[in-house]
C-alpha positions in Angstrom: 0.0 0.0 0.0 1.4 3.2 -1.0 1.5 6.3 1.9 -0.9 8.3 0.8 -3.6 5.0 0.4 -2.0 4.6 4.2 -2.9 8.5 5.1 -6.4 8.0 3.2 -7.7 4.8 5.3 -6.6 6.5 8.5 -8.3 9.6 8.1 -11.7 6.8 6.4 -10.8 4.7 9.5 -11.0 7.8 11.8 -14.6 9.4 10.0 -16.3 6.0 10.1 -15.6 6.3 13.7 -16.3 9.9 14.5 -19.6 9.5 12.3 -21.0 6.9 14.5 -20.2 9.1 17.6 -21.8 12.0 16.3 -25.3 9.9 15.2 -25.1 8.6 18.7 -25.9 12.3 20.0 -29.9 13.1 20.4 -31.3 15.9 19.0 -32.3 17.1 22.3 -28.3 17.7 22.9 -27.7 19.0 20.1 -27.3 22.3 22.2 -26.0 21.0 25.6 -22.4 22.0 26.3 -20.4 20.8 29.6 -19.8 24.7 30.9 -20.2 27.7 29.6 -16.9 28.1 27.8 -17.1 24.9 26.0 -18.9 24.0 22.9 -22.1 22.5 21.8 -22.4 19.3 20.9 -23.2 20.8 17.5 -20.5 23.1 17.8 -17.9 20.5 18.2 -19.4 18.3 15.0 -19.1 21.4 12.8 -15.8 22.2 14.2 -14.6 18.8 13.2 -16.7 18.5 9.9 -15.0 22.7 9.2 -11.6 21.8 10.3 -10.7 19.6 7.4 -12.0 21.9 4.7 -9.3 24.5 6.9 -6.5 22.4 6.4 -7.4 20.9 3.0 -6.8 24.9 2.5 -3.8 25.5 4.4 -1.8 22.6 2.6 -3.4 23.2 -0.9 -1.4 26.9 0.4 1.3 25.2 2.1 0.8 26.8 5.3 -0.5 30.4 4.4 -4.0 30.5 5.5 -4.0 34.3 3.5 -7.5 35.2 3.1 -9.1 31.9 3.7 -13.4 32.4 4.2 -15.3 29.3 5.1 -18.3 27.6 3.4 -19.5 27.9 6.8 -19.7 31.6 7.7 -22.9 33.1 8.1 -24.4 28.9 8.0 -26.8 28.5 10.1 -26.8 25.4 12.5 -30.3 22.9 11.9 -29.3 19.2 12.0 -26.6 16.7 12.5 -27.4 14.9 8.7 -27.3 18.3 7.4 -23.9 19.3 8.7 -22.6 15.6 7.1 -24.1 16.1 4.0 -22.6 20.0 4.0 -19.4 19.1 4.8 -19.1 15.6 2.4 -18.1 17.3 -0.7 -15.4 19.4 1.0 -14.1 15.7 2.5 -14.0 14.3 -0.4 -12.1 16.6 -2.2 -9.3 16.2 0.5 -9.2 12.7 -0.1 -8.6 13.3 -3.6 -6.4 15.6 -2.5 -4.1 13.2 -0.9 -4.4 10.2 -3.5 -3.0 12.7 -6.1 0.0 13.4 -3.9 3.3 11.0 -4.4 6.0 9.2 -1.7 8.4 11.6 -2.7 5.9 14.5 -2.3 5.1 13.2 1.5 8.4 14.0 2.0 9.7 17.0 -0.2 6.5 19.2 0.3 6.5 21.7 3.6 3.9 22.7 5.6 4.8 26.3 6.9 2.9 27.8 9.6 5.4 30.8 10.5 2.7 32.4 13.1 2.7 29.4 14.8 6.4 28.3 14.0 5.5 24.8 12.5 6.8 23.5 9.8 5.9 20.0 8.6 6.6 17.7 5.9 3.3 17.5 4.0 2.7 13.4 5.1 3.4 14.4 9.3 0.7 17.4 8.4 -1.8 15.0 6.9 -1.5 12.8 9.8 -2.0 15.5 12.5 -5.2 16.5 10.4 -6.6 13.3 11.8 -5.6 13.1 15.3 -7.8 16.8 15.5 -10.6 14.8 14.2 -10.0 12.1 16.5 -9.1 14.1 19.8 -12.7 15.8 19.1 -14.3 12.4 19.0 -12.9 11.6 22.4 -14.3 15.1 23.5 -17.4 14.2 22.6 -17.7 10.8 23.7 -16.7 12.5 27.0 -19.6 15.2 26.8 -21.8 12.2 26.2 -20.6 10.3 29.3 -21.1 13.6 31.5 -24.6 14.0 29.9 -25.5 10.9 30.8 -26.1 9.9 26.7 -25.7 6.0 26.0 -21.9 5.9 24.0 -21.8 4.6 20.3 -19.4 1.2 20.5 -16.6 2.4 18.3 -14.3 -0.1 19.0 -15.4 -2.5 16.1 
């Protein structure tokens, strides 16, 4: 298998995962938060769902953000299914994204971030792109615990 198949099933691997977490949360939640500085259950899905478009961006850019605007300003928030559905073109896309990229390209490309002083071979970037996801999945599985919500099984 090359990398970037490798990179691909992880990231597939990961969203198969987060996805059952996220149908696992009841539209009567949809709103609840832990405290007051945290985000909604709705919140966190959309920050997930956004983030990926974000760094699809910031690698197509290698780094420079510039004058990125989100599909998801001024979006309103309804429904779980409707912030999958949203978000699914701008996933698959990144996926594409990576399939196109070579070995050598894993290595040569750089990710520079100079406001945050990181700067990442493009395969390390891809890879932190899915821990986010995942840490978030574990947040929410947490908020769910706290709230009292039965867990999805995601250890399959």
């Amino acid at each position: 298998m090359a990398p970037n198949d490798l990179i691909i099933f992880n990231h597939q691997e990961i969203r198969r995962r987060s996805l059952k977490v996220f149908r696992g949360i009841p539209a009567d939640f949809y709103q609840w938060k832990p405290d007051e500085e945290a985000m909604t259950f709705l919140e966190s899905v959309r920050h997930v769902l956004e983030a990926v478009h974000l760094y699809h961006v910031i690698v197509d850019r290698r780094g420079n953000i510039g004058d990125y605007v989100s599909p998801w300003d001024n979006r309103p928030y309804t429904n779980l299914e409707d912030e999958i559905a949203f978000a699914q073109p701008y996933y698959d896309d990144f996926l594409t994204a990576i399939k196109a990229y070579s070995a050598e390209e894993l290595e040569s490309i750089e990710i520079v971030r100079e406001a945050l002083g990181q700067r990442r071979k493009l395969g390390d970037f891809l890879l932190r792109i899915a821990y986010h996801e995942s840490i978030h999945t574990g947040q929410l599985l947490s908020y769910m615990r706290i709230a009292g919500i039965e867990r999805p099984n995601i250890w399959d």
